[in-house]
N, C-alpha and C positions, 0 to 999 in steps of 0.2 A: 481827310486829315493827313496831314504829311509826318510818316513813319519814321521822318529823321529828328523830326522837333518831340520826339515822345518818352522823354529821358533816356532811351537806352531800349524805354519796351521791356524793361526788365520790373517786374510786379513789387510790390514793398508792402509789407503788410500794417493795416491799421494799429495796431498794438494792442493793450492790456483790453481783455472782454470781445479783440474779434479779431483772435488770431485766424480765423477761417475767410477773412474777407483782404484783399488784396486789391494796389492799384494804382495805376500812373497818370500824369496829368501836363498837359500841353497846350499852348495857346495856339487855339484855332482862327487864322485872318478869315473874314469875308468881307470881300473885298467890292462885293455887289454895294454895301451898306457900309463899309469904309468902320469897320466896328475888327476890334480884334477879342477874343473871349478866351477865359480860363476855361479851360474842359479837363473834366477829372471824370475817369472813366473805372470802375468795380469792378470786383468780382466776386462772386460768393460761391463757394466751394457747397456742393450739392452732392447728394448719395445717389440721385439721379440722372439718368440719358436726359438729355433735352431734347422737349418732344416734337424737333423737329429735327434732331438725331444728327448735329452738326454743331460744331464749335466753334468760334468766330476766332480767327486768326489775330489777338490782340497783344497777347503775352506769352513772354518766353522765359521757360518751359511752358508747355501746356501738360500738363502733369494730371489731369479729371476732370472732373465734372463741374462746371459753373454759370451761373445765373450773372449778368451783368448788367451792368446802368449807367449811363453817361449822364452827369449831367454838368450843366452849361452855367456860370453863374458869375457876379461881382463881387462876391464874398472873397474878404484874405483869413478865413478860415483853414486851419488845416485839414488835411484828407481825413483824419479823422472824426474833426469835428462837423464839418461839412457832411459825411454819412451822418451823424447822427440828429445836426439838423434837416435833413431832407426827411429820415426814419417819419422826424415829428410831425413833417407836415402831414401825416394820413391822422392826426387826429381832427381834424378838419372835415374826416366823412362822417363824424358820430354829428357835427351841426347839420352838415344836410340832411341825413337821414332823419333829423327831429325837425327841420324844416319841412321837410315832405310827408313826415307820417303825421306828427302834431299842430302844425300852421296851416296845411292843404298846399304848399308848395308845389306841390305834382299836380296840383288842378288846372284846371284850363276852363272858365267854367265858363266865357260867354265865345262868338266869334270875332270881337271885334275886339282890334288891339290896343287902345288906350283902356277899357276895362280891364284886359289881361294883365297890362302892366301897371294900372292902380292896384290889383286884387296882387303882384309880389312881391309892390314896395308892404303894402298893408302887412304881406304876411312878414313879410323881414323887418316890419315897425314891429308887431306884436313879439316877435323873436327876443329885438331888441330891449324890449321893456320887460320881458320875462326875466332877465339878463338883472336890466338895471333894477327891477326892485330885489331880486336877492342880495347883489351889490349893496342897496340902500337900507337894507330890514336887515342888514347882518346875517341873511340864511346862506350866505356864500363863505367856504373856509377857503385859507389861505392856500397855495400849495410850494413845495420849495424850489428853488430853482435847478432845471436839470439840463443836461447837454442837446435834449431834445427839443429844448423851448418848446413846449407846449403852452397852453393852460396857464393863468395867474393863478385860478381858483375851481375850487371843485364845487360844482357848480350842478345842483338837480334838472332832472328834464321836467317839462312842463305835464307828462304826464302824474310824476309822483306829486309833483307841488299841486296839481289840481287835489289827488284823491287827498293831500296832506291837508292843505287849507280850505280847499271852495265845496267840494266832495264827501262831506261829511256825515255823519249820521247821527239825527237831531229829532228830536220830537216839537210839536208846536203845543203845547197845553195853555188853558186860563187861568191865573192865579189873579183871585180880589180885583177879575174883571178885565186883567187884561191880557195878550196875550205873548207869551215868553218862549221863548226858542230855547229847549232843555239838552244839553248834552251829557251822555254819560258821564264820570267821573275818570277823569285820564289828566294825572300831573304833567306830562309832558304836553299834551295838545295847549293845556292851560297855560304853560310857560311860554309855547311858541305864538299862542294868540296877544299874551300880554305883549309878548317884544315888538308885536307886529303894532299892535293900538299905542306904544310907547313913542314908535315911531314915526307913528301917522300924527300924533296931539304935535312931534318936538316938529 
């Protein structure tokens, strides 16, 4: 990165909610791929040595302790807003982790590669559709919009919607011969079964 294109090298801080975070930003050419990039480079101000006990010669003053991040992007975002979209994107590991724990994403389960990759589109279909019926039955709330862009909607994992709706605890008895699937008496279950049959008839 050429130290002369770097504003000055002189740190500016993000503003209101991170005055601890600081940071300058320069167009880096590569010239291999004829491409020129905004690069916008952090820092975040730490109580801690870093634990490889050395500090990256990027900003002056170097005045403590700091954790940095570059990152590279086409966004005309400002530096501030830009940190607090990248923040969002780690919400992003709560989908893998329920693709891996509740779809079998982590599985590998045959050795041959056209089943492996039928068995991730399947489980990123089934993902997908857990998705769309709360989208569809109304069980999805809105959420508002924030600097982080995450999320449209707060949205259950597939675990609680199984023990909510499919996971239930039922009795099977005979009444006049035939037989009926009894559930305890719960106003709310009853509400959320109605919304559900309301939307499957429309």
């Amino acid at each position: 990165m050429d130290r002369s294109a770097r504003c000055g090298r002189r740190a500016k801080a993000l503003g209101v909610g991170a005055a601890h975070i600081t940071c300058f930003e320069t167009q880096l050419e590569l010239k291999v791929w004829e491409l020129e990039l905004r690069v916008v480079v952090f820092r975040k101000r730490v109580r801690h040595e870093s634990r490889r006990n050395y500090q990256l010669d990027l900003f002056s003053p170097d005045d403590g302790h700091f954790e940095y991040s570059a990152v590279a992007t086409n966004l005309t975002l400002s530096p501030r807003a830009l940190w607090n979209f990248i923040a969002g994107r780690g919400a992003q590991e709560k989908t893998f982790a329920e693709l891996k724990g509740e779809f079998a994403l982590d599985a590998v389960p045959t050795n041959h590669y056209a089943a492996n990759s039928a068995w991730l589109q399947l489980s990123i279909l089934a993902h997908n559709l857990t998705i769309g019926f709360q989208l569809s039955f109304n069980l999805a709330t809105a959420k508002p919009n924030t600097a982080k862009r995450t999320y449209s909607y707060w949205l259950v994992s597939m675990k609680t919607l199984r023990f909510t709706i499919i996971n239930r605890a039922a009795r099977v008895t005979r009444i006049h011969g035939r037989k009926i699937l009894r559930f305890s008496h719960n106003p709310a279950t009853q509400v959320l079964y109605d919304q559900v049959l309301d939307r499957l008839a429309a």
